[in-house]
N, C-alpha and C positions, 0 to 999 in steps of 0.2 A: 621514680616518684615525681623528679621533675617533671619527666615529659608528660606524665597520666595527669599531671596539677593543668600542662602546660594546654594539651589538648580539652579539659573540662572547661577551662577557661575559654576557651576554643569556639567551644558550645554556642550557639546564640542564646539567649535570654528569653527570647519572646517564644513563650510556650509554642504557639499557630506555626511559629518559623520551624522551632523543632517537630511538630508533627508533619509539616511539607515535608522537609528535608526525611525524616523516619518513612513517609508513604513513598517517596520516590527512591529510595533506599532499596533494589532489589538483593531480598535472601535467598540462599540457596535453600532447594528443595532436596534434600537429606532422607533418603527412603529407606526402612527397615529391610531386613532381610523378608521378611515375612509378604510385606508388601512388592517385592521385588518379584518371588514366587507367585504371588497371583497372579502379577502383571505380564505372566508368562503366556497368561491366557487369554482370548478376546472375550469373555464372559468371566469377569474377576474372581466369581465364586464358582463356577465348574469347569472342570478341566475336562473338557469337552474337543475345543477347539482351540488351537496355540493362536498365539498372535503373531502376525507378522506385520512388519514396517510399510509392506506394501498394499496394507487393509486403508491403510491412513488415507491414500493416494482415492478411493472411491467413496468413505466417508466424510471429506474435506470437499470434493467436488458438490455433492452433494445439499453439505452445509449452505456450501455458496451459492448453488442454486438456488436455492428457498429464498437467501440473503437479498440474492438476484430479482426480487419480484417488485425491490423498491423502485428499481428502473421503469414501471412498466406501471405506477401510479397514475401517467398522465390520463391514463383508460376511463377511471373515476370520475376524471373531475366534473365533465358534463351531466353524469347520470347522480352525484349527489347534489349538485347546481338545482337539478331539477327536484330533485324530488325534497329538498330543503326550502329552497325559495320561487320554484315554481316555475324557473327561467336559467337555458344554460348559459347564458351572459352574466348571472352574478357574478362568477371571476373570483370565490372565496375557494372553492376548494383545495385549487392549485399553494394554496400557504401550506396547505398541510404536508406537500410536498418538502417544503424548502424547512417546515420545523424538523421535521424526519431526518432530514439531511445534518441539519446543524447538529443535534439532538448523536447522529451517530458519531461523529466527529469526535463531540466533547464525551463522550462514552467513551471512545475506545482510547483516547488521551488520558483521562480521569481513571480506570480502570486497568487500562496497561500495568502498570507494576503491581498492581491487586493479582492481574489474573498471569505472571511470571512466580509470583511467591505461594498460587493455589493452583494452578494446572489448569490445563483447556477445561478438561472436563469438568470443571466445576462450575469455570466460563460459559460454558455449553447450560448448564441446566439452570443457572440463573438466568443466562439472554432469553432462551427460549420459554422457559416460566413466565418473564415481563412482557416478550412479545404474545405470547398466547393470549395472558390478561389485555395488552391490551386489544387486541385485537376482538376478544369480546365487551369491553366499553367503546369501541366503536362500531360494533355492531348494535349494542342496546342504545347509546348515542341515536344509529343510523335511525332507528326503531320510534326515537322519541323527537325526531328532526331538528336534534341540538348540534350545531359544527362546532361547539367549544368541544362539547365531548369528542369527536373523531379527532378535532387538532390533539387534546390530550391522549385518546387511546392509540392512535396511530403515530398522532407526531412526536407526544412525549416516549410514551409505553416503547411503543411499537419502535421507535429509533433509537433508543436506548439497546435494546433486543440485539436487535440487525448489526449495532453498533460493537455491540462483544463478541457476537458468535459471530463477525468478519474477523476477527483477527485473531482468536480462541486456534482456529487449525491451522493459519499458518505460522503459528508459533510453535505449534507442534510440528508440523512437518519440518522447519529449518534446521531444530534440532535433531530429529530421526535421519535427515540425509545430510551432513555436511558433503556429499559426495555427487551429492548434484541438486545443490539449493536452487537453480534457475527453474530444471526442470516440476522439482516440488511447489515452486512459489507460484511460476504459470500455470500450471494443473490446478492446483486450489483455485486461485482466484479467473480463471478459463469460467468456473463453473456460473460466477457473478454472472458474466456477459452471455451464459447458454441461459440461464432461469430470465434477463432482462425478456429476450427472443420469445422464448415459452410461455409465459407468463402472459404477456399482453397479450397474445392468441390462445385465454382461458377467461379472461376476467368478461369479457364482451358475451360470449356464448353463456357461461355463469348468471350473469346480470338478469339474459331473456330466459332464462330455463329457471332461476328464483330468484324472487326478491333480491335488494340491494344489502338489507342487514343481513338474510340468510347467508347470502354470498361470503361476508362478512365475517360469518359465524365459520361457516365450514372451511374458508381457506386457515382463519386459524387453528383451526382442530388439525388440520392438512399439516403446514408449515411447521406450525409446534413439536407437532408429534414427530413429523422426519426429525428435524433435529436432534431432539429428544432421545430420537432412537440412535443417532451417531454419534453421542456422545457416550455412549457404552465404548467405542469404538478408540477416543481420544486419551490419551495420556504423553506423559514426560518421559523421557528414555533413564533407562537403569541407572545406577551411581558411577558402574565403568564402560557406558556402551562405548563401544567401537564399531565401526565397520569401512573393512577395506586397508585396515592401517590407519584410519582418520579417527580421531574423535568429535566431540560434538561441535568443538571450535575449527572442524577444517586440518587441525595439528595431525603430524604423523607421532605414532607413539611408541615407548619402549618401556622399557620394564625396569625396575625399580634397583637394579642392582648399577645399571648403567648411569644414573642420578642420584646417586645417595647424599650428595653433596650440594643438591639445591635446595634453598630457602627462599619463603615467600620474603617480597621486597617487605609487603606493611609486619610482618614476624621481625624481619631485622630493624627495622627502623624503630618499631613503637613495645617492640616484644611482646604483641597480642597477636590473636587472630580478628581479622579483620571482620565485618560483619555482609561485607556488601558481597555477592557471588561474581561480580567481574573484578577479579582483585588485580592487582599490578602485581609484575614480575619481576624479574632480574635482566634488567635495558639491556636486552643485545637486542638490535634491528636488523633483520633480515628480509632482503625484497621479499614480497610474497608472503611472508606471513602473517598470519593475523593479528588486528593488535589486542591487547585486554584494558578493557577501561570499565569505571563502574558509569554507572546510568546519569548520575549526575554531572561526570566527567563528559560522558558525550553530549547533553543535552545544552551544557557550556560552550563545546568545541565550535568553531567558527565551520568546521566541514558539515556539523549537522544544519546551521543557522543555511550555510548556500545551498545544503541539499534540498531543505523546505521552500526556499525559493524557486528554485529548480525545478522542483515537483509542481508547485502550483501554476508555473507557466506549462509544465508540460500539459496539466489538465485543461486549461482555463478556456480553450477553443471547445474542448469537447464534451465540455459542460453547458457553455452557454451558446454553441450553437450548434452542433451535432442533436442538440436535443428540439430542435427547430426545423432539423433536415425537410422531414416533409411539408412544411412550410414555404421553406427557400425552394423545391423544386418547383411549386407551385406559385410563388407570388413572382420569379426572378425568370422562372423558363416557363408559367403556364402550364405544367402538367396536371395530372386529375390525380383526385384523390388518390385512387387506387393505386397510381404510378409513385406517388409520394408515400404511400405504407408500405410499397414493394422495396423501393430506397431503402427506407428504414430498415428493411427485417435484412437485405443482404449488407448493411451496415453492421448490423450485431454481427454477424459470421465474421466479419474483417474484424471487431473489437474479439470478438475469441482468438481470434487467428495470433491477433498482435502478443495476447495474453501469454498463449502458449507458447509461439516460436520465438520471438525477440530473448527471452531469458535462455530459453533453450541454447539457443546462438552463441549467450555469452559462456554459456557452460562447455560449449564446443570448443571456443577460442581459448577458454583454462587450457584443456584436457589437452589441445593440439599443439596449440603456437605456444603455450605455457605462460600466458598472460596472469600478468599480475591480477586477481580475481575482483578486489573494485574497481581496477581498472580498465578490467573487461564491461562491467555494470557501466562504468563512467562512459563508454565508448558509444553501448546500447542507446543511452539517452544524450548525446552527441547528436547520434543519427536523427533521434526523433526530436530534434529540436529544430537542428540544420531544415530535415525538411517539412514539418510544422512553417518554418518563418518565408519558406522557399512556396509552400502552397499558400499562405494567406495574402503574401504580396502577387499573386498571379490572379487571385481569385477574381478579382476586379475586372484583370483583361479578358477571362473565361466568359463572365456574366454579360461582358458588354456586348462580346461578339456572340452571346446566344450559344453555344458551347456545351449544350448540356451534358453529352459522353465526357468530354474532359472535366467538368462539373461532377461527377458521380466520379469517375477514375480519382480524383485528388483529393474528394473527402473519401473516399472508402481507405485511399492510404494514410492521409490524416490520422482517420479512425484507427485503424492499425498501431497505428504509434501511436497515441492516448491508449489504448488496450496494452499496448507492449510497456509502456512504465507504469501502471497497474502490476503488469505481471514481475517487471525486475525490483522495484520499490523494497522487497520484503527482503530479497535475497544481498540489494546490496545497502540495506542499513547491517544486516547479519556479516556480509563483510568488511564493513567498515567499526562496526561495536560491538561484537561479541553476541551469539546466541542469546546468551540471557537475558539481552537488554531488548531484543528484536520485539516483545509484544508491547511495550511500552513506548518506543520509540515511530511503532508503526500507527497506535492509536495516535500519538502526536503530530506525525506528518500528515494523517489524514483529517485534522482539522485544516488543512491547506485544501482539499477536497473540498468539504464542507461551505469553509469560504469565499472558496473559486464557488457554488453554485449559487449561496445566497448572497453574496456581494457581487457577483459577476453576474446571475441573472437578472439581477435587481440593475445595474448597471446597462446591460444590454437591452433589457426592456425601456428604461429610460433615455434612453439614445435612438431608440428604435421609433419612441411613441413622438417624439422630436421630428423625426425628416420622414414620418408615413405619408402616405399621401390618404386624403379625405376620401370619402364613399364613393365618390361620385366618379375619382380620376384612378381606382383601385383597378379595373380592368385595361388602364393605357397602360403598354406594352413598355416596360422599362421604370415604372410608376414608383417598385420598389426596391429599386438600386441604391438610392442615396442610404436609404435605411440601414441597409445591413451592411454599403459598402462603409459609410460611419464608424459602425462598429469591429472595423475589421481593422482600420488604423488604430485604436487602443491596442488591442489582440495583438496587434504583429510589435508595438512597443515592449509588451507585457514579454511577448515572446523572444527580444531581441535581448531584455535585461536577466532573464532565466539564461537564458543562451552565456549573458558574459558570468551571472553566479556560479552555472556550471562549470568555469572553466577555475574556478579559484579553489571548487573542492579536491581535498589534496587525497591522493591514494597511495602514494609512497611512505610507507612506514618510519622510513630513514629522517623526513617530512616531520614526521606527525608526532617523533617520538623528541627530535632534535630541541635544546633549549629556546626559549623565543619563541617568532615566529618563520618559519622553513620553508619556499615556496619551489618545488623544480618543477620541468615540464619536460615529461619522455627520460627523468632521472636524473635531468641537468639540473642544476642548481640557479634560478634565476634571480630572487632574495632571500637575506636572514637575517631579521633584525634580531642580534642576539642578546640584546640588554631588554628587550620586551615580552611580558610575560600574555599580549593580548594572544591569542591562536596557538597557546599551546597547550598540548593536553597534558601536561605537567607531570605527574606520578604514571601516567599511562603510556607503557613499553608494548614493543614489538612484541610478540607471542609465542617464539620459537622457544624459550625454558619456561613460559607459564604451566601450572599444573593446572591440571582438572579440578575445579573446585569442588565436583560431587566425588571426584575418583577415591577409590583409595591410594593407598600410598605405592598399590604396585604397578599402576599406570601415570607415564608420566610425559613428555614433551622429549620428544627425539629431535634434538634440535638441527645432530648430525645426517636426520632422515628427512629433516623437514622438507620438501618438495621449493625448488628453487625457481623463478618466476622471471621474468624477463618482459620489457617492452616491447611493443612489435614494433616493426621499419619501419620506416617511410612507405613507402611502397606497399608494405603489407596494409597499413592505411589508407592508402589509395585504393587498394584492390577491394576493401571493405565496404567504401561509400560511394566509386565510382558508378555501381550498377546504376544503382537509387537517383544520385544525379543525373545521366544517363535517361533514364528515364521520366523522370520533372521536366526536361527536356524538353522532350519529343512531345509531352503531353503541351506545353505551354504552347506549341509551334502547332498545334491543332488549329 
């Protein structure tokens, strides 16, 4: 009684604060027997065709393709310039870019734990229902030559949309593969940077073959509708999936007769059951395994605060200036158009590339070296940070000596890494908080995205429009160096202080579970202020006796099987980054 008096009291008062705290509160999703047996099937109501895990893998690519076609906006801006105000130097349409942007951001943050407590598929047919609408008020918009309407149909509608159904399947897939999250997470979001590619080499042909509303019209009927159709596709895995010995948390498992004698931590402490699906467990820390926190426990944690840091330096070059590429090969080396759209489109392939293989990589290093698995992710964006900060202080020597191979060699691997922490982002928030908190936490990091394009292009353009040179002196050979070399001293700051955040996110569980705050590097203990309660996740233990919060009671945490993880050498570090170095090298000595 006391402590149920003790926790009401507990409660905040201000109604708003209790409904934050209730919406960021993820519930487990609890499925009947009846619904389990549908779900057997990839058409819920005929038993036609079974479902398999590996259906996810082509209707998730897919999704992101569609998703993929906000990249490929810039195509627009001149032909509704024109046909709104008569002239493509208006300069208005490119906002509706950047509302889109913002617009997906605060959707998949705002909706994250909505679409963790409802399933993708439900995710799936809300985004794509918003996106479709809007997409037809920016077409009757286009139709009546109002740009409030396209900002609303496109930037509100339409980025709202894009914004859910990005993160709707890879919240499905991390759960359906604990057994190769890397491989699941670049596959899904691969498909973003294939639809960016495809996409702009449709809307241009489109435009002169119909009208601009038509256009308009039809790609949402197009885009809607795929979606629409893959979310037949999407769902949540059963109450006891397994596969491989794993379950959804990555845990190895056993059978119920082997644990009869484990109790949930929040069951002993408060003598209820807990309400949140990332529950805590009974504190044993074991390298390598995963830890269980609920959504608010991580969103607290000082590893998610560096990881958002982190993420937003990793994007912030290739957002605000990868999307200038054919620009820069043209104002800095004098190339033609055509040579600067050819840049661009073999630029996307290196953005898939990064998508795909860089996760892939860290899944290799689990499976081989038996690397502690975020800290295989941590290692991924090491790389791509090291050489991010390694290409944008060279970039200056490139440009000045005219250099344009080694110029295209260093952003297309730039690219690569921007595309590669896109692709690990999903798998290693999943290893560092639990499955169930991954759609919530991914909408949240990618308001770091969002930021990085409209405070970062906003930024770059204003830095840019500062050191251009006039009309007159735009064809003197060298004319636009100050411009962009300007903005590449912010960029390499930006990228030097992600660089030191990264190195404070902690993936040792022993770390992360410990009183205070825990700090080691490679397992060593470097500080631990133990009388402090800032950087700790408090009630949130290592994962080796967590149970499955959807399981039944006869799957449970093998904690004697749990899979045992190790940091790699020296050396074996070495052998990792050396290529890469190696080769920045040889490119700078051009």
């Amino acid at each position: 009684m006391a402590g149920a008096g003790a926790e009401k009291e507990a409660e905040p008062r201000n109604i708003f604060l209790r409904l934050l705290i209730k919406h960021w509160t993820v519930k487990e999703i609890v499925k009947s027997p009846a619904q389990e047996e549908r779900e057997k099937y990839l058409f819920l109501y005929w038993k036609g065709i079974p479902f398999n895990r590996w259906m996810l893998f082509a209707s998730s690519f897919l999704i992101q393709f569609c998703c993929g076609s906000l990249y490929s906006w810039s195509n627009f801006n001149a032909p509704i310039d024109d046909l709104i105000y008569g002239t493509i130097t208006a300069n208005k349409a490119p906002n509706t870019f950047y509302i889109a942007v913002g617009m997906f951001g605060t959707t998949a943050m705002i909706l994250g734990p909505w679409l963790e407590r409802h399933g993708p598929r439900l995710g799936l047919l809300l985004g794509s229902t918003v996106f479709g609408v809007g997409q037809g008020v920016a077409a009757l918009s286009l139709h009546k030559k109002s740009i409030v309407g396209v900002y609303i149909g496109y930037g509100v509608l339409g980025g709202f949309g894009l914004g859910l159904n990005y993160i709707s399947p890879v919240s499905a897939l991390q759960k359906f593969f604990p057994d190769f999250r890397g491989v699941a997470s670049g596959f899904a979001v691969a498909g973003f940077g294939a639809g960016s590619i495809v996409w702009s080499k449709v809307y241009l042909p489109m435009i002169n073959r119909f009208q601009l509303p038509e256009t308009f019209a039809i790609l949402g009927a197009v885009l809607a509708g795929t979606m629409l159709c893959c979310s037949v596709v999407m769902r949540t895995p059963p109450n006891n999936f397994t596969v491989g010995g794993l379950n959804v948390r990555g845990q190895r498992v056993a059978h119920e007769h082997e644990h009869e004698n484990e109790l949930e931590l929040d069951q002993v402490r408060d003598g209820k059951e807990s309400h949140d699906v990332e529950k805590s467990a009974l504190p044993v820390a074991v390298a390598g395994t995963p830890i269980v926190m609920s959504l608010i426990q991580s969103l607290r944690s000082p590893d998610f605060f560096f990881m958002y840091l982190m993420f937003f330096a990793n994007q912030i070059f290739g957002l605000v200036a990868l999307s200038r590429l054919s620009n820069m090969a043209q104002d800095l080396f004098g190339q033609s158009k055509n040579e600067g759209a050819n840049v661009v489109s073999i630029n996307g392939v290196f953005n898939c590339l990064g998508r795909l293989c860089l996760p892939m990589l860290a899944d290799l290093a689990i499976k081989t070296l038996k690397t502690n698995p975020p800290f295989a992710r941590k290692l991924v964006f090491l790389f791509n940070l090291v050489v991010q900060v390694v290409i944008v202080a060279i970039l200056p020597h490139l440009i000045n000596r005219g250099n344009y191979d080694g110029f295209r060699a260093v952003m297309w691997t730039l690219t690569f890494t921007y595309g590669g922490g896109f692709g690990t982002i999903p798998c290693f928030l999943t290893d560092m908080f639990g499955p169930y908190n991954i759609g919530a936490l991914h909408g949240m990091i990618l308001t770091a995205w969002s930021i990085g394009g409209v405070g970062g292009g906003l930024g770059f353009t204003s830095v840019f429009d500062r050191h251009k040179p006039s009309a007159a002196d735009a064809k003197v050979p060298g004319a636009f160096d100050k411009a962009y070399e300007s903005n590449f001293h912010w960029i390499l700051a930006v990228l030097v202080v992600g660089l030191a955040m990264l190195f404070f996110v902690r993936t040792d569980p022993v770390d992360r579970t410990a009183p205070g705050y825990r700090f080691s590097v490679l397992g060593k203990k470097i500080v631990h202020f133990k009388g402090a309660r800032f950087g700790s996740d408090h009630h949130a233990v290592a994962g080796a006796d967590a149970v499955h919060p959807q399981a039944p009671t006869s799957s449970k945490v093998d904690s004697v099987a749990s899979p045992m993880y190790q940091y790699p050498s020296s050396r074996q570090l070495v052998l990792l980054v050396e290529p890469a170095v190696a080769l920045l090298g040889r490119i700078a000595r051009v």
